[in-house]
C-alpha positions as CSV (number, residue, x, y, z in Angstrom):
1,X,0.0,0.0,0.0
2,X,1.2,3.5,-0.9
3,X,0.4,6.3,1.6
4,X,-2.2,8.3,-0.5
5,X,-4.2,5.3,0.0
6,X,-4.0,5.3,3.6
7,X,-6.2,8.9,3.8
8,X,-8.8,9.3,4.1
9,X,-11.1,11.4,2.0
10,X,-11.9,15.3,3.3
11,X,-15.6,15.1,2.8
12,X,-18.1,13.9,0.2
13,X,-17.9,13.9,-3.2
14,X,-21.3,16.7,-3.9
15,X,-18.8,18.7,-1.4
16,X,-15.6,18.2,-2.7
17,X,-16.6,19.0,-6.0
18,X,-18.1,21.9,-4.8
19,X,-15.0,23.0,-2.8
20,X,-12.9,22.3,-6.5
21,X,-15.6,24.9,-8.7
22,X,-14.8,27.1,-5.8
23,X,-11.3,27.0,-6.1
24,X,-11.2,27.5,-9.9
25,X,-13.9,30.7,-10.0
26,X,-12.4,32.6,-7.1
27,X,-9.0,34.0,-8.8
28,X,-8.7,32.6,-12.3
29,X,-6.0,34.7,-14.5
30,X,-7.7,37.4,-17.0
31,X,-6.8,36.3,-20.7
32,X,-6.0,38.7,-23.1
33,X,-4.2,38.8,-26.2
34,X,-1.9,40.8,-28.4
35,X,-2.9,42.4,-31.3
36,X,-0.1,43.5,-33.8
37,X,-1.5,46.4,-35.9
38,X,0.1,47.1,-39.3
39,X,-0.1,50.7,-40.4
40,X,-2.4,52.6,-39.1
41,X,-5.7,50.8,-39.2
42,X,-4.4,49.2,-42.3
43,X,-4.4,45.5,-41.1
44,X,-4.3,43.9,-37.9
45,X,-3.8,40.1,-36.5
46,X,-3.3,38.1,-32.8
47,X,0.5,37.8,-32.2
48,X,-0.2,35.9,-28.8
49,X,-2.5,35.0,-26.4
50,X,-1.7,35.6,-22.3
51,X,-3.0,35.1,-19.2
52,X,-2.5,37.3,-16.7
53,X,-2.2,36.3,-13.2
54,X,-2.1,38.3,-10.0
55,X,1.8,38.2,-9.8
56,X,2.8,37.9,-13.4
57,X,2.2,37.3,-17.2
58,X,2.3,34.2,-18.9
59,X,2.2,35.4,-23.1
60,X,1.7,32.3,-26.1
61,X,3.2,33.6,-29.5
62,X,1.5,32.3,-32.5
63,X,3.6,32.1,-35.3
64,X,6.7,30.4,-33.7
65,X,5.2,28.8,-30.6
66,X,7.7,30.5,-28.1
67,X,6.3,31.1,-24.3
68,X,7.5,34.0,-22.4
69,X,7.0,34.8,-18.6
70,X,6.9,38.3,-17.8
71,X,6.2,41.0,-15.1
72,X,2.8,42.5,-15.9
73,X,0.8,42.2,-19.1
74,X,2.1,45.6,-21.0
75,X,6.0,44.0,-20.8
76,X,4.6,42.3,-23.8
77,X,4.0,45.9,-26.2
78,X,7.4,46.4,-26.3
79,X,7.9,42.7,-27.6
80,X,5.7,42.6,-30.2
81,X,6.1,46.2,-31.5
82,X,8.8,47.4,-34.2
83,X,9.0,51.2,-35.9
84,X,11.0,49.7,-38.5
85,X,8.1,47.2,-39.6
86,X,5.8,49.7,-38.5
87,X,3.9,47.1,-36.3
88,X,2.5,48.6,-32.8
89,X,1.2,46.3,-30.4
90,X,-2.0,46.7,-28.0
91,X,-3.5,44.7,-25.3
92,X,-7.1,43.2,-25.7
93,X,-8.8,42.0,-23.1
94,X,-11.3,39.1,-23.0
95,X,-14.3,39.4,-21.1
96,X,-14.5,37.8,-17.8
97,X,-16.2,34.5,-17.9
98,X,-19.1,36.1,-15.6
99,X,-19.5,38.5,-18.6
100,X,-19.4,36.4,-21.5
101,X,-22.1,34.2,-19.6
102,X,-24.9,37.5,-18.6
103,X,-24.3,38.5,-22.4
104,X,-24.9,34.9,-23.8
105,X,-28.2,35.1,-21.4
106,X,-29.3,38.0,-22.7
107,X,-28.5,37.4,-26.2
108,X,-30.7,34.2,-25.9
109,X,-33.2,35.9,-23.9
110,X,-33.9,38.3,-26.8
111,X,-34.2,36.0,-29.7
């Protein structure tokens, strides 16, 4: 016998799973991605995805699948931005999930 099998169980499994949806809705990270903007207004196109979390940014590029780990969110601009390809970078922000959920309900709601 190994040790996990030893425990016991905390409580129930209505509870448990309860205690697991709790743990997962109180501080998930904000996702948001970076858009690279060509021109001005001329063309634009997601460069990564991120997700930021309370003490840091974890940023997805989508061309050559590298993963960075930085300080805040906007560390990002600067990574994604060049004068000389004239490419600015900005931060878009996905809804929160509570958000995307009251406008699916009221989308539904009024059809």
């Amino acid at each position: 016998m190994n040790e996990v099998e030893d425990l016991k169980p905390l409580c129930g499994e209505v509870e448990f799973s309860g205690l697991l949806d709790t743990m997962v809705t109180t501080a998930p990270p904000r996702v948001f991605a970076v858009v690279q903007e060509f021109g001005e207004r001329v063309d634009a196109w997601v460069a990564a995805w991120g997700f930021a979390f309370e003490d840091r940014a974890e940023v997805f590029a989508v061309d050559d699948h590298s993963r960075m780990s930085l300080g805040k969110p906007e560390n990002a601009l600067h990574l994604f931005s060049s004068r000389r390809h004239q490419l600015r970078a900005r931060l878009v922000w996905l809804p929160d999930i509570g958000e995307r959920l009251e406008t699916a309900e009221v989308a539904a709601c009024s059809a």
